[in-house]
N, C-alpha and C positions, 0 to 999 in steps of 0.2 A: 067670507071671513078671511084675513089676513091670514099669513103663518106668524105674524110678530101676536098679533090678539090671539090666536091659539096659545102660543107658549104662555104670555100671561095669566091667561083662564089654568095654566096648567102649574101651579107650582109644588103639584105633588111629584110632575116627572120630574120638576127642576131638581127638587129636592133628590130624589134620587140619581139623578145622572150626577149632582155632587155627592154623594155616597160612594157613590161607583168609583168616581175620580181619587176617591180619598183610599178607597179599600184598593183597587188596582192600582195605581202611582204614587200612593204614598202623599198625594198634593189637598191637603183639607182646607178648603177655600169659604169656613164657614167663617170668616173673621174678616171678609170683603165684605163692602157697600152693595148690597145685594142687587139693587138698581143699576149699577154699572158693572155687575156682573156678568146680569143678565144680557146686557147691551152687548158687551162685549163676545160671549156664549152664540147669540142671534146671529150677532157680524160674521161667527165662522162658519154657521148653520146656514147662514143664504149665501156662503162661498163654493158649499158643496150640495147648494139645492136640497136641503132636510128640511123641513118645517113641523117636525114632533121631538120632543126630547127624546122619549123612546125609541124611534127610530135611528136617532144620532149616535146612542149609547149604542145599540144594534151595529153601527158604523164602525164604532169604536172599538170593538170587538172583533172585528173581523177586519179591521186594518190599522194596526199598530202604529204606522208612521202617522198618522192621522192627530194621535195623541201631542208631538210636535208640534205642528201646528197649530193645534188650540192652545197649547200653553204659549207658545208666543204672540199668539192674539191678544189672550188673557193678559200676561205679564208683558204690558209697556214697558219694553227696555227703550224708554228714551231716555237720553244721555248724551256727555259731551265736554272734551276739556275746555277750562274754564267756564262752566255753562253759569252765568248770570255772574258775567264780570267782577262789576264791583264789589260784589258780596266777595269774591274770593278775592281779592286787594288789600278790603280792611282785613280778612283772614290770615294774609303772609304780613301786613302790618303792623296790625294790633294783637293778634291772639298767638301768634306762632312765636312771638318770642316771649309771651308768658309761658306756653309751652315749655318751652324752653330752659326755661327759669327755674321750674316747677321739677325740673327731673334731673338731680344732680350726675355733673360728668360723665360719672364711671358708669351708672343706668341705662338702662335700653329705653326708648320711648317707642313705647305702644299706642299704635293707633288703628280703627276698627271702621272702615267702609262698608258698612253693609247698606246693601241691596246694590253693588256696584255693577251693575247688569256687564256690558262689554268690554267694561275695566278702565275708560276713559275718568271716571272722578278717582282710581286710584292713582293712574298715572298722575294726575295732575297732585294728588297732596305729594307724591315723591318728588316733583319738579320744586314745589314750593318749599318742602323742605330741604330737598340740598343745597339751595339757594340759600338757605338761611345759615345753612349748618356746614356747605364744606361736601363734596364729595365724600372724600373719607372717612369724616367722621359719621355721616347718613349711612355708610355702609357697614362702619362698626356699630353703631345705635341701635338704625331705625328696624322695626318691623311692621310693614302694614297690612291687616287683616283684611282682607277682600272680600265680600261674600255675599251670595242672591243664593234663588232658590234656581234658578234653571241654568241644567248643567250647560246647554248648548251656547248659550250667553258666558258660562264661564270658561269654558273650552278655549273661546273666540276671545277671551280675555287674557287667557296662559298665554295665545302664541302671541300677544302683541305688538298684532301688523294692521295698520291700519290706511286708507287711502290715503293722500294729500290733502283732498278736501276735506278730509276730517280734522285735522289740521292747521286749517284757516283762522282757530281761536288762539292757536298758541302760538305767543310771539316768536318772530323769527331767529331769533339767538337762543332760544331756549331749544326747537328745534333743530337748529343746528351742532347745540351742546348733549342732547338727548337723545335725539333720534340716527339709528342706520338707515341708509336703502336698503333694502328686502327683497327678493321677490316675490310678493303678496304687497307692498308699499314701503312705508315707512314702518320702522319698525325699532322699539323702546330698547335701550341699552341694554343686553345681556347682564351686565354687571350690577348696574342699579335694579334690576329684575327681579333679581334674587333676591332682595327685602319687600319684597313682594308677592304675599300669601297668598293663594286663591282656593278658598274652599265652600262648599255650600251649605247653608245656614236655614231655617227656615224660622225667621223674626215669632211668630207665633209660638211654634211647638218647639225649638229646641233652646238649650240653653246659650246665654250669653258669654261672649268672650271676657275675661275679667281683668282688672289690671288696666282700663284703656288712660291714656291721656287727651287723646281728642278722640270721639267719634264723629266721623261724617253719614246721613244720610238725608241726603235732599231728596226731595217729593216723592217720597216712598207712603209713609203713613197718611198720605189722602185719599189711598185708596182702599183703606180700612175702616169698620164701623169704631164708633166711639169707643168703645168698651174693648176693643180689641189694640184699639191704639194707645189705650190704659195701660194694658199689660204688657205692651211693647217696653213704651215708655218706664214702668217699674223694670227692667229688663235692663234698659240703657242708664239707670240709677245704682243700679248695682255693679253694671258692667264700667263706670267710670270711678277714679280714681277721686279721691276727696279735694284735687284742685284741676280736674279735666274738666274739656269742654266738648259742648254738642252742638254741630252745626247742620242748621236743618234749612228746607228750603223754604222759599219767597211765600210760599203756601199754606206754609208748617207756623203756626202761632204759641202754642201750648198757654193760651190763659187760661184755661179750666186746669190745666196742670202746675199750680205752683207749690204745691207739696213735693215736687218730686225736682223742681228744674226752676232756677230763676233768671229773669238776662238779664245776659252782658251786655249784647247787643242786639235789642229788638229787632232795629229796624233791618239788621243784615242777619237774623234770625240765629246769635251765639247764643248760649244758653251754659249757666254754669248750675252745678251736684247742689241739689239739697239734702245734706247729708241724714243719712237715716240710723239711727245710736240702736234703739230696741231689735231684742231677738227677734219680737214678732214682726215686724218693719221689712226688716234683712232678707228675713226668710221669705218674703210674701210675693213674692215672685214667684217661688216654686208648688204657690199650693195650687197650681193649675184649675181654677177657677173655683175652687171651696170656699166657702162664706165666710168671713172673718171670726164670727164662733164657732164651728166647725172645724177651723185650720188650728182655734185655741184649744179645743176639745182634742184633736186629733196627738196634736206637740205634749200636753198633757198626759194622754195616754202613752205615747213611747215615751214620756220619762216615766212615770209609772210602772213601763214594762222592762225599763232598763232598771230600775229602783231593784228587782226582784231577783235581780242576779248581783252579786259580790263579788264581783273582782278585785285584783289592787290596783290597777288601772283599766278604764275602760272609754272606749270610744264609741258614740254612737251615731249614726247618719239614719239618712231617711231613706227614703226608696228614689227617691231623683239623684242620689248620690251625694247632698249637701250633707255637710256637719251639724250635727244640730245639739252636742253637747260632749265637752270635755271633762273627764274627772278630772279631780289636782292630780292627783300620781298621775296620769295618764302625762300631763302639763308638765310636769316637774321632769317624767323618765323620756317625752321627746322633744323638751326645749318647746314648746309652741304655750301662748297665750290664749285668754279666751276672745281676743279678737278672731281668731281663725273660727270660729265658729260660726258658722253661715254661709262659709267658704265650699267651695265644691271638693269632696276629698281628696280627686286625683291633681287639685293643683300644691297638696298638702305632702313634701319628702316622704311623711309617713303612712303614705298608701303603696309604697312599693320598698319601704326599708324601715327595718329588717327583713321584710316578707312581703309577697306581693300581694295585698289586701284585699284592693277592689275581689278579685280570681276568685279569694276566699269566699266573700259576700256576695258572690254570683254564683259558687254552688251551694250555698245556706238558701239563696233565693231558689234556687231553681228546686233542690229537695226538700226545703222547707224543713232543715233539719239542722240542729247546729254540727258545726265542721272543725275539729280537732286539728290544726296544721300544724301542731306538733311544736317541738323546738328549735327553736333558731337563736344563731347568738349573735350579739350586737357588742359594738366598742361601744363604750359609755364614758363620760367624765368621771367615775371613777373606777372605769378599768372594762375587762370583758363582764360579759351578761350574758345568762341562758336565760331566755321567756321563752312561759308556756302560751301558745296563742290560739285564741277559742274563738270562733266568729259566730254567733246564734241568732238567728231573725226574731225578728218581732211582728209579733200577730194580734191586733187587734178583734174588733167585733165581727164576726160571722168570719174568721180565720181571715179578715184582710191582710195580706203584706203590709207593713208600716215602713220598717225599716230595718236595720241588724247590728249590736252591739259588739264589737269587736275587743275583746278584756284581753290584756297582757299581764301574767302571774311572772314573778320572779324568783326563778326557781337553781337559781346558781350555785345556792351551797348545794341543794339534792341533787344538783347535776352533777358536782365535784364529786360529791361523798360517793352516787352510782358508780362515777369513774374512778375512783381511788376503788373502791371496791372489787369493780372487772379487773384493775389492775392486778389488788393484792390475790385474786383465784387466779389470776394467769401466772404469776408469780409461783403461788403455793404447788401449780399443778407441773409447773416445769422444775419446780426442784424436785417431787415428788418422781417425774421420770428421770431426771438427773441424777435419783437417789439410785434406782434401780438398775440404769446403766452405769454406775461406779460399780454397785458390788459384783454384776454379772464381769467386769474389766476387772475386778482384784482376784476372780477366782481366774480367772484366762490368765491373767498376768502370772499366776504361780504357778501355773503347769508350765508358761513359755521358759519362766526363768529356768528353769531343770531343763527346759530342751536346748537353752542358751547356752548354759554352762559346755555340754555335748558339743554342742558349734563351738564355740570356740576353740577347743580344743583342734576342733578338725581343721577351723579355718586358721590355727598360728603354722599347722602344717603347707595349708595353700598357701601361706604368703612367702614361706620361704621357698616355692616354687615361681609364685609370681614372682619373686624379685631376679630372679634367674632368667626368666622370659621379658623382664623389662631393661637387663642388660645386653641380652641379644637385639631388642628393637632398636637400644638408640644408637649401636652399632651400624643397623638397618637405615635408620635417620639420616646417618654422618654421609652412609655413602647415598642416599636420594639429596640432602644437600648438595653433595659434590656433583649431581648429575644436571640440578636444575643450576648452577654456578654458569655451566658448560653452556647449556640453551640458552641462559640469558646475554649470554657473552653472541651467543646464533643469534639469537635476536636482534641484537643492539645492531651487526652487522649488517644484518639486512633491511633493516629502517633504513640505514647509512642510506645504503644501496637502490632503494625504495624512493627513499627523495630526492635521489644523485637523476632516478627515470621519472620522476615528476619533471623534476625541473626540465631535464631533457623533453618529455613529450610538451612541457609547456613551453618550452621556446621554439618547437617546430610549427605548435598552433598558431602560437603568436608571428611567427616569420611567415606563415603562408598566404600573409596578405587578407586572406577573405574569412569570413566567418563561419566556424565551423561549431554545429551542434549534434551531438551523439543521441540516437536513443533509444532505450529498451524497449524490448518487446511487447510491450503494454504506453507502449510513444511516451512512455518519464522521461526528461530532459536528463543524463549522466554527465555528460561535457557540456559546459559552455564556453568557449574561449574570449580573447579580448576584442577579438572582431567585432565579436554577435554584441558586446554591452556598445562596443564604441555606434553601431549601427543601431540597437533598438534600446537603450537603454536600462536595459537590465542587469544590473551586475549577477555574479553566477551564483553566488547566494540567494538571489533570491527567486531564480531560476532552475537550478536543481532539482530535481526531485519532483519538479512543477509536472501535471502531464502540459504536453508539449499546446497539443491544440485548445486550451483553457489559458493560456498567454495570452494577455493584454497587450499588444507589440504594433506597430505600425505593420507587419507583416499581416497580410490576411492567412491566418494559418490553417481557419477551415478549409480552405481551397488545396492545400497539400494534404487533405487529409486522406483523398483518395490512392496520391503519388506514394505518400510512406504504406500504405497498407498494401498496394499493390509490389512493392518493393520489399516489403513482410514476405508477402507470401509467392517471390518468385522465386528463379535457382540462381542467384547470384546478378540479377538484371539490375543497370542505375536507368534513371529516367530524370530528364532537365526539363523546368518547366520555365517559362519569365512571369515575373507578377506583378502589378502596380503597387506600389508601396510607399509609408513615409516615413522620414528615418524619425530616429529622436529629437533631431532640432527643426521637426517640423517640415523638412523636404521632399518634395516629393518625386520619387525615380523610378525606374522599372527593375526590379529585382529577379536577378539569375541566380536559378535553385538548384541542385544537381540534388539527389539522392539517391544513396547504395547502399548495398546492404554492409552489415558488418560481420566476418566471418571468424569464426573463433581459427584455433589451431587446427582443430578435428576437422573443419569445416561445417561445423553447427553453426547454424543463422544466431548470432546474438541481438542484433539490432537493425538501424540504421543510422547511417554518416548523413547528415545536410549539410551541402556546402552554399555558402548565400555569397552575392556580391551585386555591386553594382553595376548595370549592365551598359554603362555609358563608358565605364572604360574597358571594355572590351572583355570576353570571355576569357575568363582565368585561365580555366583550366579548355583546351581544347579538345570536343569530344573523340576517340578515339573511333 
């Protein structure tokens, strides 16, 4: 017996090794054509020589990468830009400017690629509508939803690089308007990128993106059983817009589906919203596979369980997180109609303002207790508001979760009246200490005034002392006046004097021909004369104070940095060096350095002298 006739005879392991798949990865593959499930399942079973399901799942267990693999066996990501030409022709044609049409200026236009496996049919609706639309405007507008179920296929779509040959379908100007070199290939505009969503979905179990204007998914849903392509289908009727469109592949027919979808265009498989009015219609997406009396029994009982609670406004959702009924107050205190009803709450302002909602009705879920979040205030059209906000589950037959009614009371005058209240006791109780420290301050006050009376008397005796001691000060004043008159007259003269030996020491720098720079003991530039800016362009401002070997100069000045330290630290020793160098306009000479030390009066080492010149016309200074 084959190992292909084993697995057939075996559809209880099959059965389980999809359990397995669904409990460990999260991947429920019971909504595939089980026939080419199985096909495909075998195909990775005879890559790694298994011929038991049991044994595979055993495999699967004990090597994790393995799980890769099989999903990309399983999930044919084939794909490809422009894949089946002319179908996308009449689509930037014909449909993209109804699109277009359909979704006034100021609006965003939402569009929903799901099962985009390696990102090439996303790429390509972005190329097709900025064509249409304008760079600019595609990047203020568009947003396109991207999405499959495997992450590794989306991964490989985020960084969108692709070979050359991949390629070959998109016209050459479009390519060359679209695409960078890369190092990984070609590679999609960063900028148009970014309207460029990439996230994972899974068409079956989770819910649909909402709002679309076009959805794209070519040959996706042929590899689903009927019934599961149903609920796709009610998925993408919800998910599109009341004049969006669905373009599906060369594969994809939907004749058994004209409740939900009718074409536009057959033969190139566009398909436009058979709109759906009734609550029970709207909703029927989310009864995840409940029976049409069953899903009406169910809707009945959470109005029934919302009936039994009184609020003055209340909201109620289901357990998939859909709206499934507004009261008027409810309608009236946040602006919404009963179209939002059917709508999923968090696409709804008032699931996160005034208060953040959902949070509430995920711990009413989780304890199964209604949740008090207390008060919070809102601007309103006519003015501030305090609601009280109560969020309480709803529990059906044999304690099922249903869903949780969320009531908003309006409770602004008791809020007022609490706070006028805390006010008027914070009021009452500070006058009441106010009261007590007045009288303890009237009885201190009349002993002081009797001890004041005493003082004064004694203090009219000290002032007629003090005014005696303020005539000897300003006596004291007149002649520290007279003394600072004197200094500052010393002063002014030796400033005189002061820049009489400036100018004197700056015309013997500037007379000595060669550049002279000073400097302290820690090598700070203190002198820089007109030599040193004419030779490296520094003027002395901005030389000053610089340390010396941190100069940007034609001079290599790390190279002296050994000459000045050794000149630090000898007794009185100079030392010449010559150095290559280039002046300020770029020339370049051999520069003669002398270095000395500089000696105070005392004969304290204060620094050192550098004397620089150019060494082509001959040594300055000749060494002694």
């Amino acid at each position: 017996m084959s190992p292909n006739d084993r697995e057939i005879e075996d559809p209880e392991g099959f059965e389980s090794l999809l359990e397995y798949l669904r409990r460990g990865r999260g991947f429920d593959f019971s909504g595939y054509k089980r026939a080419s499930l199985e096909r495909r399942v075998r195909k990775r079973m005879d890559a790694v020589g298994v011929g038991d399901y049991q044994d595979y799942q055993d495999l699967l267990e004990v090597t994790p990468e393995e799980f890769t693999e099989l999903f990309n066996t399983i999930l044919i990501n084939v794909t490809g830009f422009f894949r089946d030409k002319p179908a996308w022709d009449h689509l930037e044609e014909a449909i993209v400017p109804k699109v277009l049409d359909g979704v006034p200026a100021p609006e965003s236009i939402r569009v929903w690629s799901a099962g985009c496996a390696s990102g090439e049919e996303a790429y390509t609706i972005a190329m097709v509508l900025a064509e249409a639309m304008g760079e600019d405007e595609f990047r203020r507008r568009v947003k396109i939803y991207a999405t499959d179920v495997d992450e590794d296929a989306l991964t490989q779509a985020r960084h969108a690089a692709f070979p050359r040959d991949r390629l070959n379908a998109v016209p050459r100007e479009l390519v060359e308007r679209y695409f960078e070199v890369g190092p990984l290939g070609q590679t999609f505009r960063t900028d148009m990128r970014r309207s460029v969503i990439f996230g994972r979905n899974d068409l079956v179990q989770d819910a649909p993106i909402s709002r679309i204007d076009l959805l794209v998914c070519r040959n996706t849903l042929m590899y689903f059983t009927p019934e599961t392509q149903a609920r796709i289908l009610g998925h993408f009727n919800f998910a599109l817009n009341e004049r969006g469109f669905l373009f599906l592949g060369k594969s994809e027919m939907l004749i058994t589906h004209t409740d939900l979808f009718t074409p536009e265009e057959l033969k190139w498989r566009v398909f436009t919203k058979v709109p759906r009015r009734g609550l029970r219609e709207r909703l029927a997406f989310v009864s995840d596979g409940i029976a049409p009396l069953e899903h009406t029994e169910r809707q009945s009982e959470l109005r029934s369980a919302a009936a039994d609670i009184a609020p003055s406004a209340q909201v109620v959702v289901d357990r998939g997180g859909f709206v499934v009924s507004l009261s008027q107050n409810a309608r009236t205190l946040f602006g919404v109609g009963q179209a939002e009803v059917g709508r999923p709450l968090q696409d709804l302002e008032l699931s996160y303002r005034p208060v953040d909602l959902r949070s509430a009705i995920g711990r009413a879920y989780e304890e199964r207790m209604p949740v008090d979040v207390g008060r919070v205030e809102r601007s309103g059209s006519d003015g501030e508001q305090t609601l009280q906000v109560r969020v309480t589950p709803l529990l059906g037959a044999g304690d099922a979760l249903l869903g949780a009614v969320a009531s908003f009371e309006d409770v602004t005058a008791y809020d007022e009246l609490d706070k006028e209240h805390q006010r008027s006791k914070r009021e009452l109780e500070t006058a009441y200490e106010e009261l007590q420290s007045t009288v303890e301050e009237l009885e201190t006050t009349n002993e002081e005034l009797h001890s004041t009376n005493e003082e004064l008397e004694t203090t009219n005796e000290e002032l007629q002392s003090t005014n005696e001691e303020l005539e000897t000060m300003n006596e004291e004043l007149q002649s520290t006046n007279d003394e600072l008159e004197a200094m500052n007259d010393e002063q002014q003269s030796r400033t005189v004097e002061l820049d009489r030996v400036n100018l004197f020491l700056e015309g013997i720098l500037g007379s000595l021909g060669i550049g002279v720079v000073v400097l302290d003991r820690e090598m700070n530039v203190q002198v820089w004369n007109a030599l040193s800016t004419e030779l490296w362009g520094l003027r002395p401002e901005e030389a000053v104070g610089e340390p010396f070997l941190e100069l940007d100069i034609g001079l290599p000045v790390q190279s002296l940095a050994h000459t000045v330290r050794r000149t630090l630290g000898s007794d009185g020793e100079r030392s010449d060096v010559t150095l290559e160098a280039v002046s300020r306009r770029g020339r370049s000479f051999r520069c003669w350095v002398r270095a000395m030390p500089l000696l105070t009066a005392t004969g304290d080492k204060y620094g050192v002298i550098l004397l620089m010149a150019d060494r082509a016309d001959g040594e300055p200074l000749a060494a002694s």
